[in-house]
N, CA, C and O atoms as a printed pandas DataFrame, in Angstrom:
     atom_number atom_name residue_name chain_id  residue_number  x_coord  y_coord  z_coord
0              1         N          UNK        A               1    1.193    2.300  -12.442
1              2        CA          UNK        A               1    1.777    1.234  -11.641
2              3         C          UNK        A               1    0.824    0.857  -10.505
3              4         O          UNK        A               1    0.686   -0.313  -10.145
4              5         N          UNK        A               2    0.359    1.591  -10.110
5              6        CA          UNK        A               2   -0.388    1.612   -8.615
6              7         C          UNK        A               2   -1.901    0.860   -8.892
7              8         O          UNK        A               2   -2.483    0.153   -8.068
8              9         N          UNK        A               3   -2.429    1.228  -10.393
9             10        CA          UNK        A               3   -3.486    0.135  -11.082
10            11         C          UNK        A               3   -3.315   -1.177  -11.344
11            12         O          UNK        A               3   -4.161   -2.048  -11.143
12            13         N          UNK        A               4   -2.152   -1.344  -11.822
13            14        CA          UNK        A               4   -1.086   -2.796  -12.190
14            15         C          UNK        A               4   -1.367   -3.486  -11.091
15            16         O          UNK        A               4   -1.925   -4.576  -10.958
16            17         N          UNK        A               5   -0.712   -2.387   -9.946
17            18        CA          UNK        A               5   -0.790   -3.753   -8.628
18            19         C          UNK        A               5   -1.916   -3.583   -8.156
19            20         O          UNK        A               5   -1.996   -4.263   -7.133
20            21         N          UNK        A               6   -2.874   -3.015   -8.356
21            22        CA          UNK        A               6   -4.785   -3.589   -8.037
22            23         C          UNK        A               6   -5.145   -4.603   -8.355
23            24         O          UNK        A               6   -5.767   -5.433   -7.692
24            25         N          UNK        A               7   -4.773   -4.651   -9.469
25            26        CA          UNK        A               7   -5.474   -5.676  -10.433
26            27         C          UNK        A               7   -4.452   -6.886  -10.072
27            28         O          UNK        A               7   -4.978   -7.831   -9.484
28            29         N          UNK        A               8   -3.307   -6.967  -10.295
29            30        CA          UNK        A               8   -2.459   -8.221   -9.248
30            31         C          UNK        A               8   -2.659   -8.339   -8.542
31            32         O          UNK        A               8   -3.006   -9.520   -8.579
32            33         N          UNK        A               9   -2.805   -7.967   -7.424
33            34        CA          UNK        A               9   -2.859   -8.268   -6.086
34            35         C          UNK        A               9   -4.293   -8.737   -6.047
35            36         O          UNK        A               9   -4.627   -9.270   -4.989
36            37         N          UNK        A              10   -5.350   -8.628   -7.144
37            38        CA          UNK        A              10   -6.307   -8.941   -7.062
38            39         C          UNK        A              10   -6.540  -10.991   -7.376
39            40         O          UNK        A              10   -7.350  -11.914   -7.293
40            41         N          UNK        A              11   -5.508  -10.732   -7.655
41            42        CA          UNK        A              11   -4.925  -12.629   -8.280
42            43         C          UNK        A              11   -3.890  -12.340   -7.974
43            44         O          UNK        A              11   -3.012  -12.144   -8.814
44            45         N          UNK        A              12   -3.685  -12.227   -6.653
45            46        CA          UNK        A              12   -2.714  -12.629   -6.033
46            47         C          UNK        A              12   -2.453  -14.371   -5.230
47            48         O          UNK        A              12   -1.389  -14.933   -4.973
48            49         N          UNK        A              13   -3.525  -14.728   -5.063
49            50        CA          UNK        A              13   -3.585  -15.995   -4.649
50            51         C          UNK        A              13   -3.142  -16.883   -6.143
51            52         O          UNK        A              13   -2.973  -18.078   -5.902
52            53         N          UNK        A              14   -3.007  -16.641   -7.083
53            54        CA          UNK        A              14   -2.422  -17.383   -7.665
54            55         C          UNK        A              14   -0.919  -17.619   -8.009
55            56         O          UNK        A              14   -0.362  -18.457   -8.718
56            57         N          UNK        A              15   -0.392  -16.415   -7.133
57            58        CA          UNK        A              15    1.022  -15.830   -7.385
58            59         C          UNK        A              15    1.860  -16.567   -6.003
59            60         O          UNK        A              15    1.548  -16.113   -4.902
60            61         N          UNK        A              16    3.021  -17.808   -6.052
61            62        CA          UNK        A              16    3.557  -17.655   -4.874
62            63         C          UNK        A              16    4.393  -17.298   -4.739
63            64         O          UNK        A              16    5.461  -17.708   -5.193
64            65         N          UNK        A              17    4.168  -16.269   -3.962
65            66        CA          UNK        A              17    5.344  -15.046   -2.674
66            67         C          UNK        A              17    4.989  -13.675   -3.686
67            68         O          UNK        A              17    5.785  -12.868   -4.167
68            69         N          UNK        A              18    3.777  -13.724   -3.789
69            70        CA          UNK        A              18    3.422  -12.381   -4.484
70            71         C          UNK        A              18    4.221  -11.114   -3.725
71            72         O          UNK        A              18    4.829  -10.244   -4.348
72            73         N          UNK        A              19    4.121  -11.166   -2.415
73            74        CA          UNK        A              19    4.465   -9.894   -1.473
74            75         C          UNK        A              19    5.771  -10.075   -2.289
75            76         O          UNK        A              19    5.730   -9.491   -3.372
76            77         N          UNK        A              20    6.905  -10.736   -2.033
77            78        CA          UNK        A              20    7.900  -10.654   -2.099
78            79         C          UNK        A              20    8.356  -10.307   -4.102
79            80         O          UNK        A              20    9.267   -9.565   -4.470
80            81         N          UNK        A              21    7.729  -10.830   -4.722
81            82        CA          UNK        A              21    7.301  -10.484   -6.262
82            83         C          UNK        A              21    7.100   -9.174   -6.337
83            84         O          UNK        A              21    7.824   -8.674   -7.198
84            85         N          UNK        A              22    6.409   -8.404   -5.787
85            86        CA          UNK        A              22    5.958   -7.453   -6.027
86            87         C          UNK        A              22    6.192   -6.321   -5.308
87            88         O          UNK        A              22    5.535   -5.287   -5.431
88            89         N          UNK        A              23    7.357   -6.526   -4.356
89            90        CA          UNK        A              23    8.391   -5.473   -3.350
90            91         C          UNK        A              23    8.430   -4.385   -4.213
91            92         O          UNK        A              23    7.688   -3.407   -4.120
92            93         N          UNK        A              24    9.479   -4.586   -5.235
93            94        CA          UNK        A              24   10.017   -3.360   -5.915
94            95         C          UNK        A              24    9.421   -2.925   -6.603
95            96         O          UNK        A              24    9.990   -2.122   -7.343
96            97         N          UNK        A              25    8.548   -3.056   -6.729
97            98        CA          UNK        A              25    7.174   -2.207   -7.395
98            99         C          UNK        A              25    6.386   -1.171   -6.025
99           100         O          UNK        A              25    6.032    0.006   -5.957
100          101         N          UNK        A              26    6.373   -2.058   -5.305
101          102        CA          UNK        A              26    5.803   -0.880   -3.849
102          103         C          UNK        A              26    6.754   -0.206   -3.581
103          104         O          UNK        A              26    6.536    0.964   -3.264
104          105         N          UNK        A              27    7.898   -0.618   -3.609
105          106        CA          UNK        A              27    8.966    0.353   -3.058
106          107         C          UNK        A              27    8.843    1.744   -3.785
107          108         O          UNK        A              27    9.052    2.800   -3.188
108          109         N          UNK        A              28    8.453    1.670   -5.249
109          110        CA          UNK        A              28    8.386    2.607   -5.722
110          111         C          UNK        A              28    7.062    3.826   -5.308
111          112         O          UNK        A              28    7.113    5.054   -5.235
112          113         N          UNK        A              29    6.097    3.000   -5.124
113          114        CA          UNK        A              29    5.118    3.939   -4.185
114          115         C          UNK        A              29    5.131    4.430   -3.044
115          116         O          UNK        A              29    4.225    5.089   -2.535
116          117         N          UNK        A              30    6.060    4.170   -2.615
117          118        CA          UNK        A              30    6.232    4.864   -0.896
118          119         C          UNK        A              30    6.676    6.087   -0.816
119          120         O          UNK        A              30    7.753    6.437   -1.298
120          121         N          UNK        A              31    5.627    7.090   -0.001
121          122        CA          UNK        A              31    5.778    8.272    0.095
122          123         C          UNK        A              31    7.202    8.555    0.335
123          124         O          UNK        A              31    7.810    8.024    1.264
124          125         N          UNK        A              32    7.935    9.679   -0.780
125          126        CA          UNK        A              32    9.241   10.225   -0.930
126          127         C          UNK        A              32   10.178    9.485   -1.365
127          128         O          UNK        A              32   11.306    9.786   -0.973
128          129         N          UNK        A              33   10.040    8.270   -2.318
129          130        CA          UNK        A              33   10.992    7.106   -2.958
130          131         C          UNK        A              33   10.855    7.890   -4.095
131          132         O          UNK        A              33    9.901    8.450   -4.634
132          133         N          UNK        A              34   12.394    7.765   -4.396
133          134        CA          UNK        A              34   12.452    8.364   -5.863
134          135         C          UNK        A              34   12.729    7.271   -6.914
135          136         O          UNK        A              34   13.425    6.263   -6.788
136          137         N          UNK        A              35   11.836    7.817   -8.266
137          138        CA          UNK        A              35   11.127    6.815   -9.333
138          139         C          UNK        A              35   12.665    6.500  -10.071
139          140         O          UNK        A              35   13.271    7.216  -10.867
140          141         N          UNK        A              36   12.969    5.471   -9.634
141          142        CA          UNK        A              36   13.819    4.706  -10.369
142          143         C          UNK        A              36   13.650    3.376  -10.722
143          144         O          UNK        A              36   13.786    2.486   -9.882
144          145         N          UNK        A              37   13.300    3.097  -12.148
145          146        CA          UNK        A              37   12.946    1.440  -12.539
146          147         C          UNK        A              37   13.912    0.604  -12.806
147          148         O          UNK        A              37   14.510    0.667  -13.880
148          149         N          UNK        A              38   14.131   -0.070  -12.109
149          150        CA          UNK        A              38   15.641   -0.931  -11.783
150          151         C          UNK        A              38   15.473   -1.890  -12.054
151          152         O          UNK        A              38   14.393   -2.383  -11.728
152          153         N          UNK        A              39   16.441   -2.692  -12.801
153          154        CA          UNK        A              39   16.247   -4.601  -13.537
154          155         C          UNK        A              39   15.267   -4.776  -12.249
155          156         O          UNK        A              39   14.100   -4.915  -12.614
156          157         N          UNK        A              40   15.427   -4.802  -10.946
157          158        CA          UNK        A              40   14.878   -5.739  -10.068
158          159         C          UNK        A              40   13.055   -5.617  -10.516
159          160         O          UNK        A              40   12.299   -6.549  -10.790
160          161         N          UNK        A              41   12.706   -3.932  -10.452
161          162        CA          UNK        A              41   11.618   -3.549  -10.753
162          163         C          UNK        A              41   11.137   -3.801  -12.392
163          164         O          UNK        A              41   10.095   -3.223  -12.701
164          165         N          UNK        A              42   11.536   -4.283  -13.026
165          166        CA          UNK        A              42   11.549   -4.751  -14.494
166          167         C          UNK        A              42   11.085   -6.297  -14.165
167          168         O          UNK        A              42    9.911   -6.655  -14.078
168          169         N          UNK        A              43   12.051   -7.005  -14.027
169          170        CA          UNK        A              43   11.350   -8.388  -13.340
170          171         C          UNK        A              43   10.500   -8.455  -12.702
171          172         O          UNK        A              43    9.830   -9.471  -12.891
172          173         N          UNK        A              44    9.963   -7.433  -11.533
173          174        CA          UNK        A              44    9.207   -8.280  -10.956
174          175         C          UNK        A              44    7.756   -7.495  -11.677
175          176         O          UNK        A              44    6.731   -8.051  -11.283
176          177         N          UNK        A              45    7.566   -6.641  -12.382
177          178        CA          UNK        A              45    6.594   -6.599  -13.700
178          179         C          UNK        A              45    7.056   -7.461  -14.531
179          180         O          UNK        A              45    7.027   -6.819  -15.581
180          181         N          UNK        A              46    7.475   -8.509  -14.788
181          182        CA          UNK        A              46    7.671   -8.970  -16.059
182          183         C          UNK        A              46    7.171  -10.556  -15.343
183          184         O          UNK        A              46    7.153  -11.537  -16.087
184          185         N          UNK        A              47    6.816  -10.686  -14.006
185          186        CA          UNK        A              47    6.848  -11.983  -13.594
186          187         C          UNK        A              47    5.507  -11.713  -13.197
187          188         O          UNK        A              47    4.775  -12.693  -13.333
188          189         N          UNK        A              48    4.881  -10.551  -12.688
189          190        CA          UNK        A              48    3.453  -10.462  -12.438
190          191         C          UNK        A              48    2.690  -10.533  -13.800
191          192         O          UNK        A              48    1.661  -11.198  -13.924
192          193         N          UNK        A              49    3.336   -9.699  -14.972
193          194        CA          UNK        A              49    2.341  -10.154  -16.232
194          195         C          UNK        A              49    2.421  -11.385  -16.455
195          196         O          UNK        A              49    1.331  -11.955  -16.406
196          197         N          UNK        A              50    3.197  -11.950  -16.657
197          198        CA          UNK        A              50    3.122  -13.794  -17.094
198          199         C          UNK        A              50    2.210  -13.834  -16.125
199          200         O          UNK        A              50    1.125  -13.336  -16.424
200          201         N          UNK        A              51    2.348  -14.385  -14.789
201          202        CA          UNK        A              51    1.306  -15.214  -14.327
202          203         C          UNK        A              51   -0.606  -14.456  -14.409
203          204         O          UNK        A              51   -1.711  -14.991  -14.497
204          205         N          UNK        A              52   -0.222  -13.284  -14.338
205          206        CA          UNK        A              52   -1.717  -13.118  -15.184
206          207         C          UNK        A              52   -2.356  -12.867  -16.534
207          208         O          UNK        A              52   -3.417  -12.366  -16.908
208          209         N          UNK        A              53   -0.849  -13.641  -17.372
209          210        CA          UNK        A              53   -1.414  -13.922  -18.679
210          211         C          UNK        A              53   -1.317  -15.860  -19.059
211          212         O          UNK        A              53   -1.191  -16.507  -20.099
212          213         N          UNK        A              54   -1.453  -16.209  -17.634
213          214        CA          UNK        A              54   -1.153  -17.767  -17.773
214          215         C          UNK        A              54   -1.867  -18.574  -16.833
215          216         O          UNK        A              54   -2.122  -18.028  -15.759
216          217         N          UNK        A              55   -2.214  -19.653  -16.984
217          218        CA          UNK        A              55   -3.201  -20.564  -16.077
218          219         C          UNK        A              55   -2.455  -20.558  -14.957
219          220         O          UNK        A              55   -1.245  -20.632  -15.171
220          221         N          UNK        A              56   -2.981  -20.458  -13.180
221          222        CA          UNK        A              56   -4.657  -20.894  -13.714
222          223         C          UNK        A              56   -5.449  -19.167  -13.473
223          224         O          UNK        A              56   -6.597  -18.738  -13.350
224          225         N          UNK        A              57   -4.629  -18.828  -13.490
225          226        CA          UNK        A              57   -5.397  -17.180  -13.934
226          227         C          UNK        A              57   -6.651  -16.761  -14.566
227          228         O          UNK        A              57   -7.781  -16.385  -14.254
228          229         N          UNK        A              58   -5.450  -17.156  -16.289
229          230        CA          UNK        A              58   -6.194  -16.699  -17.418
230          231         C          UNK        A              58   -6.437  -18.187  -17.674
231          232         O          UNK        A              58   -5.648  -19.032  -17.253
232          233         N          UNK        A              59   -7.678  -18.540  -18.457
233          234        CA          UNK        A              59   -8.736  -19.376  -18.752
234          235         C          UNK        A              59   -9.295  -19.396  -20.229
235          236         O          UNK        A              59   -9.228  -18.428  -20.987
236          237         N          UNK        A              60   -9.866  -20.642  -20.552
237          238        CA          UNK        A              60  -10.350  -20.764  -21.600
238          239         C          UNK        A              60  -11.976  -20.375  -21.249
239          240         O          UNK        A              60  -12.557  -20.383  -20.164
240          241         N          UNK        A              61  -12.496  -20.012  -22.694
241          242        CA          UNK        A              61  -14.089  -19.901  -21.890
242          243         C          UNK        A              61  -14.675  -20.972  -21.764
243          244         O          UNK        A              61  -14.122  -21.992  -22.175
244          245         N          UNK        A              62  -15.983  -21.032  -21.145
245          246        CA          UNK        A              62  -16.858  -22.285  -20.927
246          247         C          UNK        A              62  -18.445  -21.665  -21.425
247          248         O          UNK        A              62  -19.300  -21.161  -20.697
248          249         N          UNK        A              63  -18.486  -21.864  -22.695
249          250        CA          UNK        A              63  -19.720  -21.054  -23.214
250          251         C          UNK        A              63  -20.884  -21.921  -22.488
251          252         O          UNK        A              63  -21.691  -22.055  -23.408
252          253         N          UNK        A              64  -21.282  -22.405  -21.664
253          254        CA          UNK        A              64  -21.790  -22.677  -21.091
254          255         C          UNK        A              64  -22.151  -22.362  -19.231
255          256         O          UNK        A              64  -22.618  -23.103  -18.367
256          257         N          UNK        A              65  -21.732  -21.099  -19.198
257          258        CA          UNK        A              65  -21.327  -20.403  -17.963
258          259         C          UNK        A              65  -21.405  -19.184  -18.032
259          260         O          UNK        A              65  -20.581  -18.731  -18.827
260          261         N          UNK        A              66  -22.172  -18.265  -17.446
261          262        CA          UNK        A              66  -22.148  -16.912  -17.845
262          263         C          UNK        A              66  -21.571  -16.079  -17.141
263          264         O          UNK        A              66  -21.302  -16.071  -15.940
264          265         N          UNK        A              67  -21.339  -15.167  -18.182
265          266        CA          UNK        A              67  -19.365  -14.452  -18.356
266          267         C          UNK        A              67  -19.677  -13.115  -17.194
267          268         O          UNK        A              67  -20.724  -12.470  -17.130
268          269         N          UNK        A              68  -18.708  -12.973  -16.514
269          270        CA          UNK        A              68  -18.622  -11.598  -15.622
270          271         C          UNK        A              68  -17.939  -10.885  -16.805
271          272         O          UNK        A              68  -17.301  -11.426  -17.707
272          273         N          UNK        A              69  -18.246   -9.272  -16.600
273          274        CA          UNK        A              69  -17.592   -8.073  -17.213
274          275         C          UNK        A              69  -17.523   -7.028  -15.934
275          276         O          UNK        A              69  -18.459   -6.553  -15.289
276          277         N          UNK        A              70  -15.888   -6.801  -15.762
277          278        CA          UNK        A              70  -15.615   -5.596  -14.929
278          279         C          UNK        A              70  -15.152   -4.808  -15.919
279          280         O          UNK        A              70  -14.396   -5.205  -16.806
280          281         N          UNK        A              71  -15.662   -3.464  -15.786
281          282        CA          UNK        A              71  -15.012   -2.268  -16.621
282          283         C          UNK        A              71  -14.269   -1.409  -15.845
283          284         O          UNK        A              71  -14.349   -1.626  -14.635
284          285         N          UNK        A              72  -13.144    0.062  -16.409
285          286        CA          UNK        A              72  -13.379    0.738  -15.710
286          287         C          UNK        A              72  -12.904    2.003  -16.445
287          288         O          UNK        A              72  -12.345    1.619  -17.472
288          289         N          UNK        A              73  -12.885    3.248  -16.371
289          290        CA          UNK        A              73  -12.288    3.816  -17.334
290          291         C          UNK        A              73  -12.571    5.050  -16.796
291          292         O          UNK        A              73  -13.658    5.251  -16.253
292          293         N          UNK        A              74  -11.489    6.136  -16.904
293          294        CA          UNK        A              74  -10.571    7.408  -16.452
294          295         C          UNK        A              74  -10.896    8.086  -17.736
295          296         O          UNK        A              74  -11.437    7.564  -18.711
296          297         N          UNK        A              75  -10.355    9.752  -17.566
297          298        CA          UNK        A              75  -10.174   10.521  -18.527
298          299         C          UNK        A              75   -9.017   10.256  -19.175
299          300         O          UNK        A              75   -8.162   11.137  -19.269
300          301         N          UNK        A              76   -8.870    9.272  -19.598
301          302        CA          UNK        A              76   -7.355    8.904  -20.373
302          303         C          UNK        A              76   -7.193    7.549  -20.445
303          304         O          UNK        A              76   -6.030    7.169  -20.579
304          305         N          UNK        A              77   -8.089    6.686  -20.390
305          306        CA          UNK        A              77   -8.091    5.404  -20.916
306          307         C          UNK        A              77   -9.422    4.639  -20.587
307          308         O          UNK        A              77  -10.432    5.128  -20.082
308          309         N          UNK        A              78   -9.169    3.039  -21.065
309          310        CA          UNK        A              78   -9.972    2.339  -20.432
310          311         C          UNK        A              78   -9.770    0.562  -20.831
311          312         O          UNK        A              78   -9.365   -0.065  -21.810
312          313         N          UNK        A              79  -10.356    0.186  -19.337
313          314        CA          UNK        A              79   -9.904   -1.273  -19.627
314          315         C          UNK        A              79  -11.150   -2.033  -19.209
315          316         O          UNK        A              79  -12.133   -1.437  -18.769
316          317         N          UNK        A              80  -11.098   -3.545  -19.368
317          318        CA          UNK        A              80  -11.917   -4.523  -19.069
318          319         C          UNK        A              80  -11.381   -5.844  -18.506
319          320         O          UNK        A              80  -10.194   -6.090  -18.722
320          321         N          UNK        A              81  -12.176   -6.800  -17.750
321          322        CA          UNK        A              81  -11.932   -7.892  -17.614
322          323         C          UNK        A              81  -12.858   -8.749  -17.922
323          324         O          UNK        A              81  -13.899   -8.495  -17.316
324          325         N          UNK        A              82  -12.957  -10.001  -18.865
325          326        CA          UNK        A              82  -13.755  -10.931  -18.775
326          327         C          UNK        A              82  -13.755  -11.956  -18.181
327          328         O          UNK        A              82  -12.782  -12.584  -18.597
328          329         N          UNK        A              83  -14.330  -12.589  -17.354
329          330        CA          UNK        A              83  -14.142  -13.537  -16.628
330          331         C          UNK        A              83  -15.273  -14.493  -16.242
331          332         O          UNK        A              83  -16.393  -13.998  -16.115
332          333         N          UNK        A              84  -15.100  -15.895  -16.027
333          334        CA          UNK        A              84  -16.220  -16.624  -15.250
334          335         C          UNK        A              84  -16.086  -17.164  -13.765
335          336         O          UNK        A              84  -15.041  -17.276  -13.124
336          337         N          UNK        A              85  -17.012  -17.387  -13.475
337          338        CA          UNK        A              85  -16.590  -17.822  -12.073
338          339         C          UNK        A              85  -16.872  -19.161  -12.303
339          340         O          UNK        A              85  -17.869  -19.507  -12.937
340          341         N          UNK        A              86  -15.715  -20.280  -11.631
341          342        CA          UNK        A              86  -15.254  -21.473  -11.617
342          343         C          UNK        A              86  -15.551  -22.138  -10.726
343          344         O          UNK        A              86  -15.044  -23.119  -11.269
344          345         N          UNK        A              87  -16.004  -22.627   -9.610
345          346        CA          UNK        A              87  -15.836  -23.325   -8.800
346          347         C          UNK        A              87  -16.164  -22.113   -7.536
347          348         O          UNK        A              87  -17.296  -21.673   -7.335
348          349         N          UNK        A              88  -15.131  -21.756   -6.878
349          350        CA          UNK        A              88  -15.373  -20.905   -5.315
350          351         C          UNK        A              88  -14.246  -19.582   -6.289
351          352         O          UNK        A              88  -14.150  -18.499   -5.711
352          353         N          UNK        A              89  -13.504  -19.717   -7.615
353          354        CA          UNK        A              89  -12.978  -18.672   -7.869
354          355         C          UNK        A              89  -13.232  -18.055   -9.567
355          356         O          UNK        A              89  -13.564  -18.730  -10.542
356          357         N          UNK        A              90  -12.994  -16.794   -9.521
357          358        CA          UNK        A              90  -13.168  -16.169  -10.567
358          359         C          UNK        A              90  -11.611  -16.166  -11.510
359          360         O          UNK        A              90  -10.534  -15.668  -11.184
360          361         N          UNK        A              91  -12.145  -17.249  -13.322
361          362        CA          UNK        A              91  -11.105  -17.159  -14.074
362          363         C          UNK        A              91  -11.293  -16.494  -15.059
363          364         O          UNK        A              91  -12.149  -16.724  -15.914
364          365         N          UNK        A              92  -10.133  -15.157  -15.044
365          366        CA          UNK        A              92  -10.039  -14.475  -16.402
366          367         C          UNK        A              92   -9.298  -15.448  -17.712
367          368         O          UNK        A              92   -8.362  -16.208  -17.957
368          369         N          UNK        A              93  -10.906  -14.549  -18.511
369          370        CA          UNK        A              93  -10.991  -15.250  -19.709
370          371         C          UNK        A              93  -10.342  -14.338  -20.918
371          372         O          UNK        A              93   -9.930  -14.914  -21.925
372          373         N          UNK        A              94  -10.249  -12.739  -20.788
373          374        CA          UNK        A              94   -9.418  -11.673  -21.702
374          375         C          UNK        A              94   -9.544  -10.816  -20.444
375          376         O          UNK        A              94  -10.262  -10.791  -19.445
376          377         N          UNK        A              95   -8.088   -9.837  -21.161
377          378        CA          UNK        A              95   -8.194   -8.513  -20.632
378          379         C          UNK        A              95   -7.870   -7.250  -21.779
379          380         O          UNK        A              95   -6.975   -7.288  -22.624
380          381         N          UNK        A              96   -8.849   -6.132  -21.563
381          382        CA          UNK        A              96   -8.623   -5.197  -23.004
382          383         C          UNK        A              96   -8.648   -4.302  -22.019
383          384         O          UNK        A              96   -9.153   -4.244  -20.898
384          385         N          UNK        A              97   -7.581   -3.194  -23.106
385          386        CA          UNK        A              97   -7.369   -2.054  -22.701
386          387         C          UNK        A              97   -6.672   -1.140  -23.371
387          388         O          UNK        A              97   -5.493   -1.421  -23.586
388          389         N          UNK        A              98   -7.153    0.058  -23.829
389          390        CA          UNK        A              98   -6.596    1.298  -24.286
390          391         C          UNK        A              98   -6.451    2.585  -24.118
391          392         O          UNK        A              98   -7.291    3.057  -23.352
392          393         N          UNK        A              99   -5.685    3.343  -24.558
393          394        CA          UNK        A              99   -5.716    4.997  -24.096
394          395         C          UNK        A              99   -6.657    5.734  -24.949
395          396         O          UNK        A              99   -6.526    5.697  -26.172
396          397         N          UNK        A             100   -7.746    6.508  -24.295
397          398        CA          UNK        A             100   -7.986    7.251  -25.227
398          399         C          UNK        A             100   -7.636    8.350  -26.338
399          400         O          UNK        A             100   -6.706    9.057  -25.948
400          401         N          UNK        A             101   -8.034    8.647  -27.408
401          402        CA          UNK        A             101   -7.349    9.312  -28.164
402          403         C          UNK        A             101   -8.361   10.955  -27.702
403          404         O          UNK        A             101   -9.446   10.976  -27.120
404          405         N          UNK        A             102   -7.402   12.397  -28.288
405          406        CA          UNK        A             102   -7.712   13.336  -28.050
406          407         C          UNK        A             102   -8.598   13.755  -28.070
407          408         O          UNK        A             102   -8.831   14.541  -27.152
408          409         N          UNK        A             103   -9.823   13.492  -29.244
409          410        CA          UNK        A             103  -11.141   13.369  -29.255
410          411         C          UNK        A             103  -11.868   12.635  -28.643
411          412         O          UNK        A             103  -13.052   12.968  -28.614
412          413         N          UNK        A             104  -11.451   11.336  -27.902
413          414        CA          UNK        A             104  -12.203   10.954  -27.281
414          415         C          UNK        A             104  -11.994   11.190  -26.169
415          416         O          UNK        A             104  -12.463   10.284  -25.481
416          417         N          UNK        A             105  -11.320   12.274  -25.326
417          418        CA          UNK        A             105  -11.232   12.924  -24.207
418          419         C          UNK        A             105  -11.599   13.546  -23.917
419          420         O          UNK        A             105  -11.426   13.970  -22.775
420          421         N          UNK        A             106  -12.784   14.299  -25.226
421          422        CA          UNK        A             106  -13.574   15.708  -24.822
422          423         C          UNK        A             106  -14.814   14.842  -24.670
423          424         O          UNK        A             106  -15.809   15.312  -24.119
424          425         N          UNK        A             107  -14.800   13.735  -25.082
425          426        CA          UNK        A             107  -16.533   13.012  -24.979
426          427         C          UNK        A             107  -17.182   13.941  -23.788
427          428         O          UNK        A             107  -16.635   14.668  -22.959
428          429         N          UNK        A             108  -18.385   13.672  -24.000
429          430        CA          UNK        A             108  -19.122   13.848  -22.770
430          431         C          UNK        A             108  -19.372   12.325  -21.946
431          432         O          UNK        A             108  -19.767   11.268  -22.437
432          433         N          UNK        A             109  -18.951   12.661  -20.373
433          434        CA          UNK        A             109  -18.746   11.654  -20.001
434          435         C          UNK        A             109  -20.262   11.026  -19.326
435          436         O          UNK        A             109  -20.364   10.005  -18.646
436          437         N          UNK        A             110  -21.177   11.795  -19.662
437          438        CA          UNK        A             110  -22.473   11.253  -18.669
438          439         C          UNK        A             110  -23.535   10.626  -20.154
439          440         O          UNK        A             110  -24.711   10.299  -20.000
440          441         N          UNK        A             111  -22.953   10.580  -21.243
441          442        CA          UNK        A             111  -24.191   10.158  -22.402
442          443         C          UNK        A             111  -23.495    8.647  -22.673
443          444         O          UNK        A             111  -24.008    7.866  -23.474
């Protein structure tokens, strides 16, 4: 959850009343709140994925523009963003992401 809202809050300017969107999701991070996911907290994940799976967010590409790649990846998964930069802002163009599987948790992580 606490990655979710990185990456939102990171396109948050495209969100209006993100703060207020995205309350019951912090509420749940506040030191000594106990983890209860409540319709309210269901919606307001269900209203932060749409708008960052929808313009002007997410984007078509412009193969004529060269593409940013943010990665990032933990002992237990990994994700990406593709994106270009537009004008004065950066539009995601995909986002991938998966868990790693058991074997790929022993990888060695420095080769």
């Amino acid at each position: 959850l606490r990655q979710f809202l990185g990456l939102a809050s990171y396109y948050r300017k495209f969100v209006n009343g993100f703060a207020n969107v995205a309350a019951p999701l912090h509420r749940l991070l506040e030191k000594g709140a106990e983890w209860d996911w409540s319709k309210a907290c269901q919606s307001a994940f269900d209203t932060l994925k749409y708008h960052l799976t929808s313009a002007p967010v997410l984007a078509y590409p412009d193969f004529h523009r060269q593409f940013i790649v943010d990665v990032d990846a933990s002992g237990d998964g990994l994700g990406a963003v593709l994106s270009q930069r537009e004008e004065k802002a950066e539009r995601v163009v995909a986002y991938a992401s998966r868990t790693l599987t058991k074997a790929e948790r022993r990888y060695c992580a420095t080769r």
